[in-house]
C-alpha positions, 0 to 999 in steps of 0.5 A: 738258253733256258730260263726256269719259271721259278727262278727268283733272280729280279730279273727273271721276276721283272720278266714275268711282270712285264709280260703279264702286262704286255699280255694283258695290253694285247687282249685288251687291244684286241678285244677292243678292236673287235667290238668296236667293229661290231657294237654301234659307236654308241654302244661301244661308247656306253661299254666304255663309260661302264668301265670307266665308271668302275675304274674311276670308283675304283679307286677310292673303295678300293682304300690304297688296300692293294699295295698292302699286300706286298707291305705286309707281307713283306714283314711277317713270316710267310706262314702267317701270310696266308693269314693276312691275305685272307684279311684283306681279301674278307675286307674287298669282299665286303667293299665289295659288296657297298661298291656293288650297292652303290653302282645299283642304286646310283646308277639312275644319278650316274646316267644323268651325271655322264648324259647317257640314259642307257649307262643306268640299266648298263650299270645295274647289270654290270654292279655284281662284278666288284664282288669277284673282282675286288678280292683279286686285286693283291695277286701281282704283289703277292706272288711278286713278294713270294718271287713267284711273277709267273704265277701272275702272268697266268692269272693275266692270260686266264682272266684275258682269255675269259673276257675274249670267250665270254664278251667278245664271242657273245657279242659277234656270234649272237648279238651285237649289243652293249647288254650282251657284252656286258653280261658277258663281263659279269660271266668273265668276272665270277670265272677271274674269281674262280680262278684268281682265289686258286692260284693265290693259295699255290704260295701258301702250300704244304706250309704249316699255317700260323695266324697273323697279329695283324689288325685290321685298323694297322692296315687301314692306317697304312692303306689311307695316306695311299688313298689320299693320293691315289684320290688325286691321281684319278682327279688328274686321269678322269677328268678328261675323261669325264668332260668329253663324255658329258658334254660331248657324247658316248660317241666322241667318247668312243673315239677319244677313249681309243685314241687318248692312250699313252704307249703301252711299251713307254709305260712298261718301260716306265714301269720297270725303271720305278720298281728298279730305281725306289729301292737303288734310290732309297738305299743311295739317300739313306747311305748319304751318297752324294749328288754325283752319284745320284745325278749321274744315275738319273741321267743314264736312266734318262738316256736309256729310257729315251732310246727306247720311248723316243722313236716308239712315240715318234714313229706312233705319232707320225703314222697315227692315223694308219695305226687307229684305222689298222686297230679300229677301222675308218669309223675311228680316224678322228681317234688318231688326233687324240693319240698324237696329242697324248703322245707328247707326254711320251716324249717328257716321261721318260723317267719315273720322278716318283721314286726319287722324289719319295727316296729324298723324303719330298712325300708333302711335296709330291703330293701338293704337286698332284693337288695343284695339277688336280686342281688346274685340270679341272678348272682349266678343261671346264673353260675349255668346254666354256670357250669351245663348246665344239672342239673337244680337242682343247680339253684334251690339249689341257690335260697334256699340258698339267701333266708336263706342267706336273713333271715340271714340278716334280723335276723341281723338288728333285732339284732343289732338294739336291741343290742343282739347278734342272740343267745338271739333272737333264742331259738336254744334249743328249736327249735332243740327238735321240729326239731328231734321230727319231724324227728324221727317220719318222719323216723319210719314212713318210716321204718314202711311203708317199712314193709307193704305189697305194697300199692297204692299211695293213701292208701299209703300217707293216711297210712303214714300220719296216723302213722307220726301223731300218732309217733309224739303226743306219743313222744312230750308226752315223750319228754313233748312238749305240743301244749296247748298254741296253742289250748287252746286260739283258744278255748277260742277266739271261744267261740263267738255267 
C-alpha cells in the first residue's frame, strides 16, 4: 500500500492533519518532560505562566482571523488567493506588533496580576514573538483549503524541531534557567517565521497571480462574531488557569499545568469527528432529512467515538500517577490528581456537539451556552478560593463540572430542536457496556500489576499497558464489542496509490 503526499481524497487530508497534530503533541510532551526535569519547579512554573499569558492574549488579538483564511479562500479563484493571504498575513503583522507592545509595557501589570514578580522581565523578552508568529497562523487552513495538509504537517515537525534545538538544548548544555528558554523560544519563533511564509507560498506557485476585491472591513465583518465567541471559550479555559496560578503559586501551577490536560488522542478523535460531522450535518438539515436519520447518525458517532476514548481515558486515569512520574519525574505526582480529575470530561465529550448545534441554526443558543459556563466558572472557582484557600483542587473540580454541566446544555438545544427527549439521542446502553468493559480491564490490570515483583516506572507503564490491552480485546470478545466498523473503512479508504 502506498499513499501519495498529495492525493486530495479527505481521508488522505484528514491523515495528514492528524499527524500534524499528534507530531506536535509528541514534541510538546517531550520538550515538556525535559524541562521540567532541568529548570527549577519555579522556573519551569514561570515558562509556563509565559506561555499561558500569550495564548490566553492570543485570542482576542487574534479578531477570530485565523478561520478567515479557509472561508475566503474557499470563495475565490485560487489566483486571487494568494492576494488575500497576503491581506491577512500584513493584518497579523501589525497586530502583531500592538500584541508585542502591549505584553512590553504591561508587563509590570501582568506580573503583579499572576503574583509572580519574575513573569515581568520574563514577558519583556518573550514580547518580540507575536511578530513571527502571528502571520503563521492561516497555515493549517490554507493548505487544507488547497488539499496540500502535508505541507502543514512539515511546517509542525520544522517549527517543533526549531523549539527542541533552540529551548530545550540551551537550557540542558548551558544554562538551566527560565531566561535561557525563553530567549530560545524568541530564536525558535523568527526560524517558524522564516520557514512558515516559505511553504505558504508553495500553493501559489507558477499560477498567473490576480488581486482580490476582498476588503479589509468584509474580513473584519466575518472575523468578529467569531471573536466574540472565541472571547468565552478563553473565559471558560483560563480561568482555572488563572486562579491556581494567583492565588496558589508557579509552583502549583507547575504541577496542575502538567497534569490538567485532556487526552491528546480523545481530542484527535474529537477533532476529526467535527470536521466530518458540520458539512454531513449541515447538508442533512438543508435536505430536510428527518430525525431518523440524524439521530441514528449521532448515535453511531457516539458509540465509535466511545470505543475508542473510553478505554484510553480509563486506563490514563487508573495508572495516572505512573504516566506523570514516567512524563515529569517524582517532583510531579501531585500532577496525576489533576489528570484523573480532567479525565471525566473525556468520558462525556465523546462527541463534538458544535457542528450539529450550528448545522440546526442554534448559533444564539450555542452561544448563551458558552456565556452561562463562562460566567458559573468564574463565579464558582472564585468561592472555591474563598472556601478552600488551601485545596486547590476544588477549583479544578468547578471547572469540570461547567464543562459537563455545558455539554448538557448543548445535548439540550440539540434535543429540543429535533423534538426528542436526550433518551432517543444517548445510546446510554450502549455506551455503559463500553464504559465497564474498560474499567474492569483497567482494574484487573491493577490487580495484576500489584502481584509483581516491583518494577520501575518505565517497565511498570509498559507492562500495564501491555496487559489492560490484552484483558481488554478478550472481553470485548466475550461481551461481542467488535471495532470492525471502525478499522475496516480505514482499510478500505487506504486502499490509494
Amino acid at each position: 500500500m502506498r499513499i501519495k503526499i498529495n492525493n486530495n481524497s479527505n481521508t488522505v487530508q484528514a491523515v495528514w492533519l492528524g499527524l500534524g497534530s499528534f507530531v506536535s503533541f509528541s514534541f510538546g510532551i517531550i520538550s515538556a518532560a525535559i524541562l521540567s526535569r532541568y529548570l527549577s519547579k519555579a522556573d519551569y512554573g514561570t515558562y509556563k505562566q509565559v506561555l499561558y499569558v500569550y495564548n490566553t492574549l492570543l485570542v482576542v488579538f487574534s479578531l477570530g482571523l485565523p478561520r478567515a483564511y479557509s472561508y475566503f479562500l474557499a470563495r475565490v479563484p485560487i489566483e486571487a488567493g494568494y492576494s488575500i493571504v497576503r491581506k491577512i498575513n500584513l493584518m497579523f503583522l501589525i497586530i502583531g506588533i500592538v500584541f508585542s507592545l502591549f505584553l512590553c509595557i504591561g508587563s509590570s501589570f501582568l506580573a503583579d496580576v499572576l503574583n509572580n514578580s519574575a513573569l515581568k522581565e520574563c514577558l519583556q523578552l518573550f514580547a518580540i514573538t507575536p511578530i513571527f508568529l502571528l502571520p503563521l497562523m492561516g497555515i493549517e487552513s490554507i493548505m487544507a483549503t488547497y488539499r496540500k495538509a502535508y505541507i502543514n504537517t512539515i511546517y509542525v515537525i520544522g517549527s517543533r524541531f526549531f523549539s527542541l534545538v533552540c529551548v530545550v538544548l540551551p537550557v540542558i548544555l548551558f544554562d538551566s534557567s527560565v531566561y535561557v528558554a525563553i530567549v530560545g523560544f524568541v530564536f525558535s519563533s523568527v526560524l517558524c517565521c522564516i520557514l512558515g511564509l516559505f511553504l505558504e507560498r508553495i500553493p501559489f506557485r507558477q499560477l498567473v497571480k490576480i488581486p482580490t476585491q476582498l476588503e479589509i472591513k468584509d474580513i473584519l465583518k466575518y472575523s468578529f462574531p467569531l471573536l466574540l465567541a472565541s472571547v468565552w471559550g478563553i473565559v471558560i479555559t483560563s480561568s482555572t488557569q488563572f486562579f491556581i496560578s494567583r492565588y496558589w503559586g508557579n509552583e502549583t501551577f507547575a504541577e496542575f499545568s502538567n497534569g490538567f490536560i485532556e487526552l491528546p488522542f480523545a481530542s484527535m478523535v474529537i477533532s476529526a469527528s467535527a470536521t466530518v460531522l458540520l458539512p454531513v450535518f449541515s447538508k442533512m438539515v438543508h435536505e430536510r432529512s428527518t430525525n431518523t436519520d440524524i439521530v441514528n447518525l449521532w448515535k453511531s458517532v457516539a458509540i465509535k467515538s466511545s470505543k475508542i476514548i473510553f478505554p484510553l481515558a480509563i486506563f490514563a486515569c487508573v495508572f495516572a500517577k505512573l504516566i506523570m512520574i514516567f512524563l515529569y519525574g517524582e517532583e510531579y505526582m501531585e500532577s496525576s490528581v489533576y489528570f484523573q480529575i480532567i479525565t471525566i470530561v473525556n468520558l462525556v465529550r465523546i462527541v463534538p456537539y458544535a457542528p450539529v448545534v450550528l448545522a440546526l441554526g442554534k448559533v444564539k443558543e450555542y452561544a448563551h451556552v458558552h456565556f452561562i459556563t463562562a460566567l458559573g466558572v468564574v463565579v464558582l472557582e472564585y468561592l472555591m478560593v474563598l472556601l478552600f484557600p488551601d485545596n486547590p483542587y476544588m477549583v479544578v473540580w468547578i471547572s469540570v463540572w461547567c464543562t459537563i454541566i455545558s455539554l448538557y446544555l448543548q445535548i439540550k438545544i440539540v434535543c429540543n430542536a429535533l423534538n426528542i427527549p436526550i433518551s432517543q439521542l444517548v445510546p446510554y446502553k450502549k455506551l455503559g457496556v463500553i464504559l465497564l468493559c474498560s474499567c474492569l480491564a483497567a482494574v484487573l490490570t491493577k490487580i495484576f500489576l500489584l502481584m509483581l515483583p516491583m518494577l520501575s516506572i518505565s517497565l511498570s507503564l509498559i507492562v500495564s499497558g501491555l496487559v489492560f490491552v490484552i484483558l481488554y480485546i478478550i472481553i470485548c470478545k466475550v461481551i461481542g464489542i467488535s471495532y470492525a466498523e471502525i478499522v475496516m473503512p480505514i482499510l478500505n479508504r487506504s486502499e490509494v496509490h
